[in-house]
Backbone as a printed PyTorch tensor [residue, N CA C, xyz], in Angstrom:
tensor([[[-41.9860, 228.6540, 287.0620],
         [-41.6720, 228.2780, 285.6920],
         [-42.7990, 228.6840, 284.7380]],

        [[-43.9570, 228.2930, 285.2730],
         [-45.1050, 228.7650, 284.6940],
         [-45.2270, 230.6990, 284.4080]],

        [[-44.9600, 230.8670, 285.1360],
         [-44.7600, 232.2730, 285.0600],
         [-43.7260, 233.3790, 283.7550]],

        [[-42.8160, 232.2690, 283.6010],
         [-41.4530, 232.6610, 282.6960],
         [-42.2670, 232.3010, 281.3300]],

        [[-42.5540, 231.0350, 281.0850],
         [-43.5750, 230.4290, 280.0140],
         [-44.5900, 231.6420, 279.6090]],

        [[-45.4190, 231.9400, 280.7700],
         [-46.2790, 233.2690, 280.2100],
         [-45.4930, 234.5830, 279.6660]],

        [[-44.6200, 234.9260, 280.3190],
         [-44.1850, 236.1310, 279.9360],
         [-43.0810, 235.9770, 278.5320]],

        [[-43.0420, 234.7470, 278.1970],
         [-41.9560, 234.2080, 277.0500],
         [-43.1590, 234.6260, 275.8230]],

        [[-44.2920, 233.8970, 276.0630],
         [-45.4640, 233.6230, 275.1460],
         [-46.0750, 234.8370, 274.9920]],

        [[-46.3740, 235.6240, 275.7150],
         [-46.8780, 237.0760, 275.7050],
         [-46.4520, 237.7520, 275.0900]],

        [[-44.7400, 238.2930, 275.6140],
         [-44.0490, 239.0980, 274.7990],
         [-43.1770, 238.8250, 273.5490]],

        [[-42.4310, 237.4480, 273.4610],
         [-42.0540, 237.3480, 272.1850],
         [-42.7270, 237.4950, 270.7770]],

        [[-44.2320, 236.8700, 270.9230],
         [-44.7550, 237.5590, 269.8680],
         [-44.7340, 239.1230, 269.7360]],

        [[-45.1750, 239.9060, 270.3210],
         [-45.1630, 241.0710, 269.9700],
         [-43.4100, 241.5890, 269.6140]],

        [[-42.8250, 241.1630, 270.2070],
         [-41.3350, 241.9910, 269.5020],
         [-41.2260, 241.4700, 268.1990]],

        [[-41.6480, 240.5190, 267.8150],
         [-41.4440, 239.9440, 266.4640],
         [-42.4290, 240.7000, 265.6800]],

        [[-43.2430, 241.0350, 266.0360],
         [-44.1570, 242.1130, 265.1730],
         [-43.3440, 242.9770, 264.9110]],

        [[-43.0110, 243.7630, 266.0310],
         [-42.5470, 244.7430, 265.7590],
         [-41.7660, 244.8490, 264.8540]],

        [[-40.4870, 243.9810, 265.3900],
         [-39.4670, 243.9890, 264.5620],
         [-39.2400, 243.6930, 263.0910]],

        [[-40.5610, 242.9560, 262.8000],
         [-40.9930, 242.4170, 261.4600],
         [-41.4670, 243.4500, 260.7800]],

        [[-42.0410, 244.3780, 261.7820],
         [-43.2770, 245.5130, 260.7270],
         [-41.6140, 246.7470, 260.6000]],

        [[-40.6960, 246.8250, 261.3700],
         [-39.9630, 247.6660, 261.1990],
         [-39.0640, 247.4970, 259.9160]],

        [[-38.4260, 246.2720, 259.7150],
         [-37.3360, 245.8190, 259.0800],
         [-38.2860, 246.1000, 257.3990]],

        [[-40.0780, 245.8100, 257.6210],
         [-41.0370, 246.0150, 255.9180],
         [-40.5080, 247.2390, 255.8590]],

        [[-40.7740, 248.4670, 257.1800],
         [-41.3020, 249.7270, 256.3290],
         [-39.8420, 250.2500, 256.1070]],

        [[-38.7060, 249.9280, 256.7050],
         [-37.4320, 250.1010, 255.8250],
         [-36.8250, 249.2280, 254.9410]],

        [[-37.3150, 248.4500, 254.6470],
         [-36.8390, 248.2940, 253.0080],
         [-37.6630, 247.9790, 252.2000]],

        [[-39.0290, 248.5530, 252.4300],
         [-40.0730, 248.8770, 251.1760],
         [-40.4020, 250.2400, 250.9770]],

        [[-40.3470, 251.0940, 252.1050],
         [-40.6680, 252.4780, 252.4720],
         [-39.2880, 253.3010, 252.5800]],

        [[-39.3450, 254.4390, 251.9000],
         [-38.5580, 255.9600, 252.4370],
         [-38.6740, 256.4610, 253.5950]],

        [[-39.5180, 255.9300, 254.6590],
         [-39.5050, 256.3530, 255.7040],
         [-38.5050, 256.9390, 256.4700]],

        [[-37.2870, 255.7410, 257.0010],
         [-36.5730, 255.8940, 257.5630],
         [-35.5210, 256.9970, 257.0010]],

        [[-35.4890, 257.2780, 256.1860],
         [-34.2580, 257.8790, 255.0630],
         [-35.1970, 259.3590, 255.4530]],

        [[-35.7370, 259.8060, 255.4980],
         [-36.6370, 260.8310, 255.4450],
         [-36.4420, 261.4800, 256.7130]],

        [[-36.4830, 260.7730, 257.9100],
         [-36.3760, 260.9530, 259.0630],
         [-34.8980, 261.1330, 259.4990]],

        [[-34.1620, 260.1520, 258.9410],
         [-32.3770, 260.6790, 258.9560],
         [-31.6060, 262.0270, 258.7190]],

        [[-32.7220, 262.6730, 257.5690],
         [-32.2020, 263.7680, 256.9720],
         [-31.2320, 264.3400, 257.7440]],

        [[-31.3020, 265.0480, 258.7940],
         [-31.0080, 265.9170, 259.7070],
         [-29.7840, 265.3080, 260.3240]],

        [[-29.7440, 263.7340, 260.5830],
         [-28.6470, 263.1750, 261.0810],
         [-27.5890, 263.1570, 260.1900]],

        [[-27.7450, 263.3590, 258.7100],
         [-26.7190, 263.1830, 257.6770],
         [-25.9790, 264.1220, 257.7810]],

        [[-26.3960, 265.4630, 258.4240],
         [-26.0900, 266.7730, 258.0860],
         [-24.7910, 267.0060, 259.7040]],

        [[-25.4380, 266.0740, 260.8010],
         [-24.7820, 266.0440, 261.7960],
         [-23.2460, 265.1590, 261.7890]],

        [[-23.6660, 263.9470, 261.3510],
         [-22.4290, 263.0380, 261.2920],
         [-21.6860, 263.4210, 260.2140]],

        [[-21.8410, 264.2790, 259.2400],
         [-20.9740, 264.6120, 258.1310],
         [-19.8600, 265.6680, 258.8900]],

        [[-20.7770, 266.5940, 260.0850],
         [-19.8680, 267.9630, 260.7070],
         [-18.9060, 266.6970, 261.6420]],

        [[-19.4540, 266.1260, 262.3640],
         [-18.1080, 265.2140, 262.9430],
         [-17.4910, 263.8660, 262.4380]],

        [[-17.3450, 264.6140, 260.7460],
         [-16.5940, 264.0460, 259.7300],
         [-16.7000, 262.1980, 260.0740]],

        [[-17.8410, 261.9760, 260.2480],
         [-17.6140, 260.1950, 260.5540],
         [-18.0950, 259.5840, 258.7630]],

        [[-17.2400, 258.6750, 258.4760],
         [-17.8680, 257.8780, 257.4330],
         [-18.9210, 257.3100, 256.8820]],

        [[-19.0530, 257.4800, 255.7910],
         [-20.0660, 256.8870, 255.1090],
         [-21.5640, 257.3120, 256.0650]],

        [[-21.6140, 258.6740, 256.2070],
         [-22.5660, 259.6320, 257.1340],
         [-24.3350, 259.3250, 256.4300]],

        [[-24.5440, 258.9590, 254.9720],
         [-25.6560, 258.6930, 254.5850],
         [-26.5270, 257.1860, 254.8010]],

        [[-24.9640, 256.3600, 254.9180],
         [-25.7100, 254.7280, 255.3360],
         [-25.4230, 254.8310, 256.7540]],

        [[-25.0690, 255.4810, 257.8770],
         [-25.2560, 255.4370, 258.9010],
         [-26.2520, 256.4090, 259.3730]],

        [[-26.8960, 257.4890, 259.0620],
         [-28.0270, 258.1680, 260.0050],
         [-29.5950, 257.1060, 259.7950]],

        [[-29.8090, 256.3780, 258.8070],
         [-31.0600, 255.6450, 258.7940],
         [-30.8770, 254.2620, 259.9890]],

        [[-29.7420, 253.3840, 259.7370],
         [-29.3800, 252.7090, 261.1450],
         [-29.6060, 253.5660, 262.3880]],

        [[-28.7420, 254.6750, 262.5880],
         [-29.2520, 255.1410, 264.0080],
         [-30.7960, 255.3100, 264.3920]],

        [[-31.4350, 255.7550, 263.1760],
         [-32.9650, 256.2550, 263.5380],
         [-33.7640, 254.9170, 263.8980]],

        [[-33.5180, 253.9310, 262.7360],
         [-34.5050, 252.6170, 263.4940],
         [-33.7190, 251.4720, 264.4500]],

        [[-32.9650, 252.2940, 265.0620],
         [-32.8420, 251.4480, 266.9540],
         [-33.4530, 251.5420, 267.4340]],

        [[-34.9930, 252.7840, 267.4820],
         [-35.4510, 253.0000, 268.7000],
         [-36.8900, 252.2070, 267.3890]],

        [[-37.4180, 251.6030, 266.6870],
         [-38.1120, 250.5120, 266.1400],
         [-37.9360, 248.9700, 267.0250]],

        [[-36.4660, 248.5570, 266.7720],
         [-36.1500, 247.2020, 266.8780],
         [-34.6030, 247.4240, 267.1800]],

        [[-34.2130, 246.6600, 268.5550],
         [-32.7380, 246.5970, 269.1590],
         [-31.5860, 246.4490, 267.5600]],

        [[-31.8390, 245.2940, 267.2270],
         [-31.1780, 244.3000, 266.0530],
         [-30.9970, 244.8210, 264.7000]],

        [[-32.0660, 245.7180, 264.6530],
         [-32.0920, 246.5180, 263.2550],
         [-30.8940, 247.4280, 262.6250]],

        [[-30.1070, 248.2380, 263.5850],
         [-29.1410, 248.4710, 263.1680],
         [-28.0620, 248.2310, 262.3920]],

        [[-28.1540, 246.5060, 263.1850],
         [-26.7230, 246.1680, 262.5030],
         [-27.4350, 245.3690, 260.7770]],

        [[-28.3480, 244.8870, 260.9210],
         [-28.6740, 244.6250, 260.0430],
         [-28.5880, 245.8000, 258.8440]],

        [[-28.9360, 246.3980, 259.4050],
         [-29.1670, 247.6860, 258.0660],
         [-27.6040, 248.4280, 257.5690]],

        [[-26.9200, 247.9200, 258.9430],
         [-25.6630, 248.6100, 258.7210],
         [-24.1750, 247.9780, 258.3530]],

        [[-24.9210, 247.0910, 258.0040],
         [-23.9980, 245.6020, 257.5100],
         [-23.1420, 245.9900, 256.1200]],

        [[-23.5430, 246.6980, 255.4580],
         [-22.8170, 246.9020, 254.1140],
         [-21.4440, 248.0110, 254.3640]],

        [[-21.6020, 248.6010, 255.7370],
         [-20.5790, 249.8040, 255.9360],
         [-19.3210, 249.3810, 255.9430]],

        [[-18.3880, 249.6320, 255.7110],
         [-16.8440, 249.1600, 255.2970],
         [-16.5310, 249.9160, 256.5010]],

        [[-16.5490, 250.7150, 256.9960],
         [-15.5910, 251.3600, 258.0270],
         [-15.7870, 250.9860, 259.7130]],

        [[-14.9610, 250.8480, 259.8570],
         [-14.6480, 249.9150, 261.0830],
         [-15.3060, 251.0140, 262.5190]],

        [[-14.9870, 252.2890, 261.9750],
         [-15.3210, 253.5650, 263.1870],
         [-16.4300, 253.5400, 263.0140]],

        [[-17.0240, 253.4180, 261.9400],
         [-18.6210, 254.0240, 261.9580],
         [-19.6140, 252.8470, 262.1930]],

        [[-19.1510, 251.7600, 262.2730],
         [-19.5330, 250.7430, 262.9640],
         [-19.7160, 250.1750, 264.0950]],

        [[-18.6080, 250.5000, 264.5260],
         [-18.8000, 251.0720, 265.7760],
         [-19.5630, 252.1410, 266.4870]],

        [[-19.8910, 253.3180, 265.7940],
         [-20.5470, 254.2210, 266.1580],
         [-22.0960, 253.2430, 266.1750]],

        [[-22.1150, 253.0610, 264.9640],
         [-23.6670, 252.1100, 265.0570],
         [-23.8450, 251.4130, 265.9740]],

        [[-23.1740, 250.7520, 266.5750],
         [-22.8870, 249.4380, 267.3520],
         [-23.1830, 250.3120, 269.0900]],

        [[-22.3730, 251.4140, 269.3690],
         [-22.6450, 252.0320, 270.7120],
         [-24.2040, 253.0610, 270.3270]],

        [[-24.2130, 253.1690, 269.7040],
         [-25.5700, 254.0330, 269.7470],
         [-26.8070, 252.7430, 270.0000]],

        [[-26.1610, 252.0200, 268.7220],
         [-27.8720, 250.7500, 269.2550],
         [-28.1510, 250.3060, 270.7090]],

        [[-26.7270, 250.2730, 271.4980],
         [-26.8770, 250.1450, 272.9310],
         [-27.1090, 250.8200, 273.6360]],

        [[-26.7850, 252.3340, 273.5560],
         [-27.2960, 252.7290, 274.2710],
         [-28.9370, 253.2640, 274.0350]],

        [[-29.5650, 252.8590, 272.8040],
         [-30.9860, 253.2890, 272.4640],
         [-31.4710, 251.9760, 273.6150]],

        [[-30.9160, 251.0020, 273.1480],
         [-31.4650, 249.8560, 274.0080],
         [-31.4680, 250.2260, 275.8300]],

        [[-30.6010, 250.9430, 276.3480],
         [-30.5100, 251.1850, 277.5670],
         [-31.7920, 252.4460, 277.7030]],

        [[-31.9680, 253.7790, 276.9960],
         [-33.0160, 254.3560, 277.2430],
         [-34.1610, 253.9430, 277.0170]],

        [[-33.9880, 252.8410, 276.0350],
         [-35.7190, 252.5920, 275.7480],
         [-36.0470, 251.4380, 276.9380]],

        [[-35.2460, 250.5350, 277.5670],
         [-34.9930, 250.1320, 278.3780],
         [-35.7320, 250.4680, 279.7700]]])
C-alpha cells in the first residue's frame, strides 16, 4: 500500500505540471497553432471538418492525454470529434 501511496505522490504532481504548463502555453501562446500548420493542410485534403480547430488539438496530445478534448470542445461536428477523440488515444497508447 505504501508503495501505491509513493508512486501516487511522486507522479501525480508532475502530470499536473505538465498538464498545467501545457493547457498556459496554449491559450496564452501561438505555439501550438504554429506547429499545426502542416496538419491544416493535411486534414483539409481528407476533407474532415472544421480542419483549423482540429490540427492544434491533435498536436497537444502528445503535451497532456486530456488536452484535446478540452481544446476541442467548441467543434460542432460529430466526425471530427471523433477523429480528436481516436487520435488522443492512440497518442496515449504510443506515448504509453
Amino acid at each position: 500500500m505504501t508503495n501505491i501511496v509513493d508512486i501516487w505522490m511522486g507522479l501525480f504532481p508532475a502530470v499536473m505540471a505538465i498538464g498545467t504548463t501545457a493547457l498556459m502555453i496554449n491559450e496564452f501562446t501561438p505555439i501550438f497553432q504554429y506547429l499545426s500548420y502542416p496538419f491544416i493542410f493535411i486534414l483539409e485534403l481528407l476533407q474532415l471538418p472544421e480542419a483549423k480547430a482540429t490540427a492544434p488539438a491533435m498536436i497537444v496530445g502528445f503535451a497532456d492525454m486530456f488536452l484535446p478534448a478540452v481544446i476541442g470542445k467548441g467543434i460542432e461536428s460529430e466526425l471530427t470529434r471523433f477523429v480528436i477523440a481516436g487520435m488522443a488515444v492512440s497518442q496515449l497508447i504510443y506515448m504509453s
